[in-house]
C-alpha positions, 0 to 999 in steps of 0.5 A: 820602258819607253813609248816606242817600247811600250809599242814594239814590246821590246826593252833594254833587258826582254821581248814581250810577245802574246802570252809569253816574255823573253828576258835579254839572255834568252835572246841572246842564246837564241841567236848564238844557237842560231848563229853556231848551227848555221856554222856547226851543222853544214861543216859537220856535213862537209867533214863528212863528205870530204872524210867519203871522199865526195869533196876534197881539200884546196891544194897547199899554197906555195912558198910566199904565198901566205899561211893562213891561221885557219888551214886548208879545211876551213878554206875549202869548207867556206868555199863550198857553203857559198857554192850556190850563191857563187853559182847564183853571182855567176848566173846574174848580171852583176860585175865584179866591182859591183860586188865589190862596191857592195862590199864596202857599203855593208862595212858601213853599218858593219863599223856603225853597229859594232861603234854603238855596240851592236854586236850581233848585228854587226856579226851578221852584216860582217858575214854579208860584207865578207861573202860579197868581198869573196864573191868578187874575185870569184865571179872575175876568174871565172868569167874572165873578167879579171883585170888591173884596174879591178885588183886596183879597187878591190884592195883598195875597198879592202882596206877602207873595209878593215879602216871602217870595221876596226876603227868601229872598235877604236871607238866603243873601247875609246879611252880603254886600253883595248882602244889601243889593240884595236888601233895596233891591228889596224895599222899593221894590218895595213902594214902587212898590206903595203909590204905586199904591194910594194914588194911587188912593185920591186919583183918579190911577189908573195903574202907571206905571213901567219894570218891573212885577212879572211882570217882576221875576219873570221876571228873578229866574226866569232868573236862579235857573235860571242860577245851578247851572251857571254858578255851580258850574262857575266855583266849584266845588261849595263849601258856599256859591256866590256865584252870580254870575248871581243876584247880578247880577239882584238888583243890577239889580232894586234899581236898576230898581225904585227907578227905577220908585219914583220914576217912579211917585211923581213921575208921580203927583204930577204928575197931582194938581198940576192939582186941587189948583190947580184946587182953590185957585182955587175958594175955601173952602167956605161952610160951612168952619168958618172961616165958619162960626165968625164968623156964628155968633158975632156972630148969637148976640151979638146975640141974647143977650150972654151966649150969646157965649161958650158960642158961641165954646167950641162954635166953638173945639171944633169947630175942634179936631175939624176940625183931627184 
């Protein structure tokens, strides 16, 4: 035990108080026990209120709209434990993109804590940076203060977010082949991302896909809560645990969201198949250049010999333009 130790009472492996000492585990359990009565306790109430009839269920999302790995009760249940805090967003005099912007600055120590293996308190701060990404859109439907350049920085921020928080992992399992998992979710979730944006870009709106990005956090979230305990009771306060439970999640958020990737690319596809077929059947354009440059050449020849081959040079020079 160092000096600094020696004077806040805490070590590597324990937390030495007045009278009494905690070992790591002991901490550990603590906080997993606080951790799941937080999320046990209120969603038990919530069952029990939508089971009276009290509370109901989000209504089912429509084709292209995205499945989501945690269904409808999960949905609803987040959304009703953050009621007062939604309330309270509501109520101050704070922006959408000012939530927004907080959002990312908690990814920071979110990726900074799970890089150096703090795994608990990256747990915690992923829960703030999630809440404060949700609250944003929430906060600007309801005050009417939804806009493009708004959606424009919120998906932006939320892909920098899951750069910052997977690439955190990318860096404590750097060199192992979970490293590898890490970096396949990142990618595909950005895949899965510009799928979305670019087909909407050509008229195909929609998310389809089995996992969604809350759900991605949700299960990077429980997995980070669920690594201290079990991780160090089953290795030991090491200098650098495997954390089994993390590593698991990850392997399955890589095939997930490569899964999701491709359902989505593949649906999307699916969708612009009829227009451009519809397209094809209704024949080029009068105006094309492909048109255009024939009845341009011969009108000129027969108004003047020696204006055809000025008039094939424009043609041919617009072809070129047309062509970039």
């Amino acid at each position: 035990m160092n000096f600094v130790s020696h004077l806040t009472g805490l070590s590597l492996t324990g937390l030495t108080l007045t009278g009494l000492t905690l070992t790591g585990l002991t901490i550990d359990l603590m906080f997993l026990v606080c951790f799941s009565a937080a999320a046990l306790i209120p969603f038990a109430t919530y069952i029990c209120l939508w089971l009276l009839g009290i509370e109901s269920l989000p209504a089912p999302k429509a084709e292209g709209a995205g499945r989501r790995l945690f269904g409808p009760l999960f949905v609803g249940f987040y959304y009703w434990l953050l009621g007062p805090f939604l309330s309270l967003a509501k109520r101050s005099g704070l922006t959408p993109n000012q939530f927004t912007l907080a959002s990312l600055v908690a990814s920071i120590p979110t990726g900074v804590a799970i890089a150096t293996g703090h795994f608990a308190l990256a747990a915690v701060l992923l829960i703030v940076g999630n809440t404060l990404d949700l609250v944003d859109g929430h906060l600007a439907r309801s005050k009417g203060l939804v806009s493009k350049a708004g959606a424009f920085l919120d998906s932006t921020v939320d892909r920098v977010c899951d750069g910052t928080i997977l690439g955190g992992f990318a860096v404590y399992y750097a060199g192992t082949p979970t490293m590898f998992a890490a970096l396949t979710a990142l990618v595909m979730s950005f895949a899965t991302s510009y799928a979305r944006s670019r087909g909407e870009t050509l008229g195909v709106s929609g998310a389809e896909g089995l996992i969604q990005r809350a759900d991605r956090l949700v299960v990077l979230g429980l997995a980070l809560a669920l690594s201290p305990y079990l991780g160090h009771r089953a290795e030991g306060f090491v200098p650098h645990p495997s954390y089994a439970v993390a590593q698991a999640a990850l392997w399955l958020l890589a095939f997930l969201s490569t899964f999701t990737a491709a359902s989505r690319v593949l649906w999307i596809m699916k969708k612009l198949q009829p227009r451009e077929a519809s397209t094809a059947d209704t024949g080029p354009s009068p105006l094309a250049v492909r048109t255009v440059r024939p009845l341009l050449s011969s009108t000129i020849k027969t108004a003047h010999p020696m204006a055809a081959r000025d008039a094939a040079k424009t043609a041919a020079g617009s072809a070129d333009v047309y062509r970039r």
